[in-house]
N, C-alpha and C positions, 0 to 999 in steps of 0.2 A: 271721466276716469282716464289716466293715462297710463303709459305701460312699463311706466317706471316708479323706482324710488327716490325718494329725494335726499339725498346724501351732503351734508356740511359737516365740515370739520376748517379746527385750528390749523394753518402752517406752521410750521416751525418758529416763525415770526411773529407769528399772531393774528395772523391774516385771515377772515374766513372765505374760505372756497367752498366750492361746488361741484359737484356730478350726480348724473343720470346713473342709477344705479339698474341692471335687469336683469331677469332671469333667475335661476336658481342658486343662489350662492354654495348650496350644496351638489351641484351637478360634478358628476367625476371629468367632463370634457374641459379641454383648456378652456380658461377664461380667457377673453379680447378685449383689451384695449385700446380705447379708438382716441390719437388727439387728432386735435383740427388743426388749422391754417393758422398763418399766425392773427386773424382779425376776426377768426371767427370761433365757432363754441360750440356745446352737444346737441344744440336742435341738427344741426349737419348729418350728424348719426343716426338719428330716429328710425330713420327704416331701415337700414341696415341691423341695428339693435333690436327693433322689434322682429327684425325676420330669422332671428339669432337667438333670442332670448326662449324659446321653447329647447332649446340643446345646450345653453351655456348661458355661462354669467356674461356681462358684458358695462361696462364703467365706458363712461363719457363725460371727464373731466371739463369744465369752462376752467381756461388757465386766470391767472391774477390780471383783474382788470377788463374781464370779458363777459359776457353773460351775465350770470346770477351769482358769478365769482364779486367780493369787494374790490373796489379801485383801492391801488397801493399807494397812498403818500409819498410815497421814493420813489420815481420815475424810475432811477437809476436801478431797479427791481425787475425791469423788463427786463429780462436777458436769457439768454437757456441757461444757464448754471443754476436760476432760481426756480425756473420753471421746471426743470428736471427735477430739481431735490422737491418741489411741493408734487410731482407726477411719485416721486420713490414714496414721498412719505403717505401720501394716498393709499398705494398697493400695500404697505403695512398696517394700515389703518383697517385696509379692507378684507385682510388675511389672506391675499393675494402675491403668492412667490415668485411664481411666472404664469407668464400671460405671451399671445402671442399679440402684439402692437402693430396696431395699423395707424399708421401715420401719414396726414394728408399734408401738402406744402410742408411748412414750417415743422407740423408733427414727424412729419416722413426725418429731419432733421435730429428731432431730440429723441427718435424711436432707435436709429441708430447709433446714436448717443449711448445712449441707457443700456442697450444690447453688446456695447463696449466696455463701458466704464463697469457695469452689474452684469454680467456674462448669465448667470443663474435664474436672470431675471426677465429675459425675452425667450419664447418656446421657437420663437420667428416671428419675421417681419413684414408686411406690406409697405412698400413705399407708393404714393401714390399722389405724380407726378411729381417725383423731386427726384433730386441726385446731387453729385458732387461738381457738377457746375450748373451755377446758375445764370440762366441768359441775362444779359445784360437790359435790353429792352422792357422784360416783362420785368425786373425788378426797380427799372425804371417807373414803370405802367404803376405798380400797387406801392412806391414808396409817394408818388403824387398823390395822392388820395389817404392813404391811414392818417396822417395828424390833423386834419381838417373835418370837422364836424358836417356834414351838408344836412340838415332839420327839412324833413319833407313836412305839407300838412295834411297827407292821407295816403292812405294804400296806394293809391293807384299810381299817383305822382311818387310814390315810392319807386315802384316797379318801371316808370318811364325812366328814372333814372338811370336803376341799375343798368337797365338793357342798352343805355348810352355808356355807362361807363364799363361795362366787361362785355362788346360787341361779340370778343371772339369766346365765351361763356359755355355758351347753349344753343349754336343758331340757329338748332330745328325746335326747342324745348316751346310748351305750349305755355299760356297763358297763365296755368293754375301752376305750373311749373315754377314760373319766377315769381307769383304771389307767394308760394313756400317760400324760395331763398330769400323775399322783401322780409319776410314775418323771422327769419333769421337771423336778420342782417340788422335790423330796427327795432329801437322801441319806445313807445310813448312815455315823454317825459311829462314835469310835472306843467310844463308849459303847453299841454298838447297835443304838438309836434312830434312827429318820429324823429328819433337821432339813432345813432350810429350807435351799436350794443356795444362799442368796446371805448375803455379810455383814450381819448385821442393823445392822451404822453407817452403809448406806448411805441410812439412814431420815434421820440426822441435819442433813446437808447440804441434804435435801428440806423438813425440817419447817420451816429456818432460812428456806429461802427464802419459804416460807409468808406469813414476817411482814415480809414488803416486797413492793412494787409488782411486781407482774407486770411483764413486758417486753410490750410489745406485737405479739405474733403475728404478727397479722393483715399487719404491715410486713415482716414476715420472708417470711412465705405472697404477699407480693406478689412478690416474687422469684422464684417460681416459672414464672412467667408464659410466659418463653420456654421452657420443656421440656414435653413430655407427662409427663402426670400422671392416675395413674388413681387415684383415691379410693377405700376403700370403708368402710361401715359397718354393726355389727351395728342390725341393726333393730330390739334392745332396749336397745339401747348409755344407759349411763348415765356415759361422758363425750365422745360426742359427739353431739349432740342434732340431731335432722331440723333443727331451725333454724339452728345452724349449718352445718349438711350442705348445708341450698338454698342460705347466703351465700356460702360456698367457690363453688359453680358461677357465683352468679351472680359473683361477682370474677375469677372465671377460666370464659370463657365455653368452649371448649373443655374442660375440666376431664373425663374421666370418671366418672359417678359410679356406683358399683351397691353397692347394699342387700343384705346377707346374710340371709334371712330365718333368724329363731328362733333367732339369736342374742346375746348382749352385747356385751360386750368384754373379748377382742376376740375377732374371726374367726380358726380357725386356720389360714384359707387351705388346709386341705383338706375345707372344703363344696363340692359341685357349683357353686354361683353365682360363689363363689372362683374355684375352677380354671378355669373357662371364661373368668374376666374376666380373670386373670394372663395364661393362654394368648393370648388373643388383642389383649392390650395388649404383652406379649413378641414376639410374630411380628413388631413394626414395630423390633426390634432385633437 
């Protein structure tokens, strides 16, 4: 049994996607929606959602090309302009007007998005580790690794991997810890082998943008200004750096900020410092 429902629909395109649907869709409390990193998907959310879903609704979309979402033919699909409008068309699908969006890495990116461009449409936002700069190195670190498939041939050699390739991850998290994030991050193809839950072309669209001028963030993050917003970051985070961590508060003087101790990026929102800042940023919804 699990403690969701299983929700497909059309995109706009034609596309069929995915989310974890929970909780009461009738509850009067704000509903949450949670997206993920840009490589990862709603298994991420599961305990957060399940610890949620007795007060509120709670949607954990797999974006196009990830999870139990379809791969898109058009690589050139990868991009937040597309993944934002199949995240709007989602929330109408689901008779969801606003919601308060928690967005991790990449999501922390199109939550702020959508909370700009649909003002009606975010109650408030968690970022969680991300901001309007992105370090250089870490973005370094996760564009080597998305467009390469690496095919484990079993859990465990799954799990040796990850713990090579994201050192600064989890360094205290236990054993059963990173068998969760392998069973997240992997899945048995028809060869087998575990691969990589996400399309590896969705590396392409990333690397193009690479080689033109960032947009400017920090304009978009201004937009936040009138909603609550609670921040957080790992506190060995290698793309979002203490300095830009103190700029955020001081641009948004209200801004929540909390430091996840001894971890990267990102936080899986089920550390103790996590839970207690979700909680108590959630109870003004």
């Amino acid at each position: 049994m699990t403690a969701y429902r299983e929700l497909t629909f059309l995109a706009q395109d034609g596309l069929r996607l995915y989310c974890r649907d929970y909780g009461d869709p009738l509850s009067a409390r704000t509903p949450v929606l949670c997206l993920s990193g840009l490589v990862r998907n709603s298994a991420d959310f599961d305990p957060l959602a399940t610890r949620l879903m007795g007060e509120r609704r709670v949607l954990c979309p797999d974006y196009r090309g990830r999870g139990r979402s379809a791969r898109d033919p058009d690589w050139s699909h990868y991009e937040p302009r597309t993944y934002i409008n199949d995240i709007l068309h989602l929330m109408t699908l689901a008779g969801i007007g606003r919601a308060v969006i928690v967005g991790t890495s990449l999501g922390g990116l199109l939550a702020t998005a959508i909370a700009v461009l649909r003002p009606t449409a975010a109650a408030g936002v968690v970022l969680n580790d991300i901001g309007p700069d992105v370090a250089t190195d870490g973005l370094a670190r996760i564009t080597a690794y998305v467009g390469t498939d690496h095919p484990q041939p079993n859990w465990e050699s799954a799990v040796r991997y990850l713990r090579h390739l994201l050192p600064r991850l989890a360094p205290k998290a236990d054993d059963a810890w990173w068998r969760r994030l392998a069973e997240g991050t992997y899945r048995q193809g028809d060869d087998g082998l575990l691969h990589f839950d996400w399309d590896v072309a969705i590396a392409k669209p990333f690397l193009h943008q690479q080689q033109k001028l960032m947009p400017d963030l920090w304009a978009l993050y201004r937009g936040l200004r009138r909603l609550p917003v609670l921040a957080l970051r790992g506190e060995i985070s290698d793309i979002l750096s203490a300095a830009a961590f103190r700029r955020m508060a001081l641009e948004k003087p209200d801004l929540v900020c909390v430091t996840v101790p001894d971890v990267g990026h990102t936080p899986s929102l089920g550390e103790p410092t996590s839970i207690a800042a979700l909680d108590a940023f959630l109870s003004n919804f």
